[in-house]
C-alpha positions as CSV (number, residue, x, y, z in Angstrom):
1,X,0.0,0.0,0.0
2,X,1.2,3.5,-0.6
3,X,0.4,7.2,0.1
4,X,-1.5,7.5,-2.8
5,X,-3.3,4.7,-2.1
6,X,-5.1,6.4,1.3
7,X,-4.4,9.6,0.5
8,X,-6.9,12.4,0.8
9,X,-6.8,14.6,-2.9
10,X,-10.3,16.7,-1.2
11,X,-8.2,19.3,0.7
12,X,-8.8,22.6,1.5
13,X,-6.0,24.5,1.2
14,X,-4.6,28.1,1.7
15,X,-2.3,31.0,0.1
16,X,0.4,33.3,1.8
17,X,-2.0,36.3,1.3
18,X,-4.7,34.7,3.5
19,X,-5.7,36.4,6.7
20,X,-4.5,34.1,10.1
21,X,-8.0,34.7,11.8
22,X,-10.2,33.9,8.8
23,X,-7.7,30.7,8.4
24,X,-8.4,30.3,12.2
25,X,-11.8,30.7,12.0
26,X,-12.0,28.7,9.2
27,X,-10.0,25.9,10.8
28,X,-12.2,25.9,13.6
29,X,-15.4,25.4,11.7
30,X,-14.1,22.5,9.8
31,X,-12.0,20.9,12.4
32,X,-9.0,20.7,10.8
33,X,-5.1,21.4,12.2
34,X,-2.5,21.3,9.4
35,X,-3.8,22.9,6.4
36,X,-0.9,23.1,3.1
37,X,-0.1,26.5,2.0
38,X,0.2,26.9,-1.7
39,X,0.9,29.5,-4.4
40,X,-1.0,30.2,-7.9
41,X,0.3,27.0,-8.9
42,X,-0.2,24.7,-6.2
43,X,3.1,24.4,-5.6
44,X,3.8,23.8,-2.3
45,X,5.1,26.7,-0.2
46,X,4.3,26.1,3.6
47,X,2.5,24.5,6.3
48,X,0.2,25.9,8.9
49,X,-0.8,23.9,12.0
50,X,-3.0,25.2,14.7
51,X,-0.2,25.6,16.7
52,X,1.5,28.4,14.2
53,X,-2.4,29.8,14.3
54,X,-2.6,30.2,18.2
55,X,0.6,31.5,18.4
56,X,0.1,34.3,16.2
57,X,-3.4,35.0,17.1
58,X,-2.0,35.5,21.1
59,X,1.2,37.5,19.9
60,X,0.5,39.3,17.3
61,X,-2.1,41.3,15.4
62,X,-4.9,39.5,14.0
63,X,-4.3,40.8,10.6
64,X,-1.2,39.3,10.0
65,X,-1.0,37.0,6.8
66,X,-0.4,33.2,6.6
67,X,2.8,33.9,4.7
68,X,3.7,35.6,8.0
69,X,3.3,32.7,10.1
70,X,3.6,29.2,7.7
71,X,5.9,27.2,8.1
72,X,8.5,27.2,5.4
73,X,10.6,23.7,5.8
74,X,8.3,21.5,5.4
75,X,8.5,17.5,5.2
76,X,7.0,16.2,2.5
77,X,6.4,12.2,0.6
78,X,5.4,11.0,-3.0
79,X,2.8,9.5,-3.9
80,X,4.7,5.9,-4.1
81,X,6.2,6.4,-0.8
82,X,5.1,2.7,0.8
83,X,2.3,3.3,3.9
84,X,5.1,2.1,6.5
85,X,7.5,4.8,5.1
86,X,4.1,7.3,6.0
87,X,3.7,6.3,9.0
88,X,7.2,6.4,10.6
89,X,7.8,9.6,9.2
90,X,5.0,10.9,11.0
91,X,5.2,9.1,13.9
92,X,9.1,10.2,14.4
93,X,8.5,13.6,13.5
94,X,5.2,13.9,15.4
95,X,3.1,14.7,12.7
96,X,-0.6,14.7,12.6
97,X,-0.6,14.7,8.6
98,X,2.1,15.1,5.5
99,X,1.6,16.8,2.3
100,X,2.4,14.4,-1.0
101,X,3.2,16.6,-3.7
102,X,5.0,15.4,-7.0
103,X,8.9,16.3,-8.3
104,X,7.7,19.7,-8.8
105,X,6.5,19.9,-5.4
106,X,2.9,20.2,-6.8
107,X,0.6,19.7,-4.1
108,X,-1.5,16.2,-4.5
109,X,-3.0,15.6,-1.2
110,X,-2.8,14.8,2.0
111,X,-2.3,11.7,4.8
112,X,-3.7,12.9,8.1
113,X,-4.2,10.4,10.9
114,X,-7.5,10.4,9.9
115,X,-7.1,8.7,7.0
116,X,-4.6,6.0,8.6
117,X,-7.8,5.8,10.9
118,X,-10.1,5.2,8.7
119,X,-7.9,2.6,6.2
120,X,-7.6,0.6,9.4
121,X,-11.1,0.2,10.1
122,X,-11.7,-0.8,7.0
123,X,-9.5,-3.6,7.0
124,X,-10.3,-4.3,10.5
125,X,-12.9,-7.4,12.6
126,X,-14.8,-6.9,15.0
127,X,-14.2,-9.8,17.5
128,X,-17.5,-11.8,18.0
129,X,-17.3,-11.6,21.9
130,X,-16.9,-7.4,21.3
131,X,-20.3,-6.0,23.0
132,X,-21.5,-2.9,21.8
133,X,-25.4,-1.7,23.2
134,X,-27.8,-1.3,20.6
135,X,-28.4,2.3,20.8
136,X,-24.4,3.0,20.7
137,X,-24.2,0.8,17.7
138,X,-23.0,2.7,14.3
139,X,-22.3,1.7,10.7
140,X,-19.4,3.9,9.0
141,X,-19.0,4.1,5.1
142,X,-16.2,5.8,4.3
């Protein structure tokens, strides 16, 4: 299995002109906490976690730019990198998601630990002698 393989290619995505508490808010509303930042040609250019976002939003002035604030060195895998490859990268590096972009650094998607979540339950069993009351029960389709 590789990154392309359970990666997520439905990802919002943001631009160095874009204002940290509209990207904050934004963030908020959808849940997210990494979000790629890209330039006119999806190129990859930075990273913003919610981390960069708090930080500026409780040190500086709310109308500071993601460019401002992004994080520039950003680690990044292919689309063929193998699943295990994904998975210790983010799990040395303590990542909660990694960018795949191409040789040109063109943004493709994104593994979060969502999706590692998900493409585990999906290839997951539920032991027999697992209980689970009726009215907790749930059916996901992913």
């Amino acid at each position: 299995m590789r990154a392309k393989d359970i990666m997520n290619t439905d990802i919002f995505i943001l631009n160095e002109t874009d204002n940290i508490f509209q990207a904050s808010t934004f963030m908020k509303k959808e849940r997210i906490r990494n979000l790629p930042v890209v330039d006119k040609h999806n190129k990859l250019v930075g990273l913003v976690t919610l981390r960069e976002i708090v930080d500026a939003l409780t040190e500086g002035p709310r109308t500071q730019t993601i460019g401002d604030i992004m994080i520039t060195e950003v680690k990044t895998i292919g689309p063929e990198t193998p699943l295990k490859g994904t998975i210790e990268v983010m799990i040395i590096n303590k990542f909660g998601s990694m960018p795949v972009v191409d040789n040109n650094m063109k943004l493709l998607g994104m593994v979060t630990e969502l999706d590692l979540l998900k493409r585990l339950y999906s290839i997951s069993e539920m032991p027999d002698d697992f209980y689970i009351p009726e009215d907790k029960k749930q059916t996901f389709q992913f």
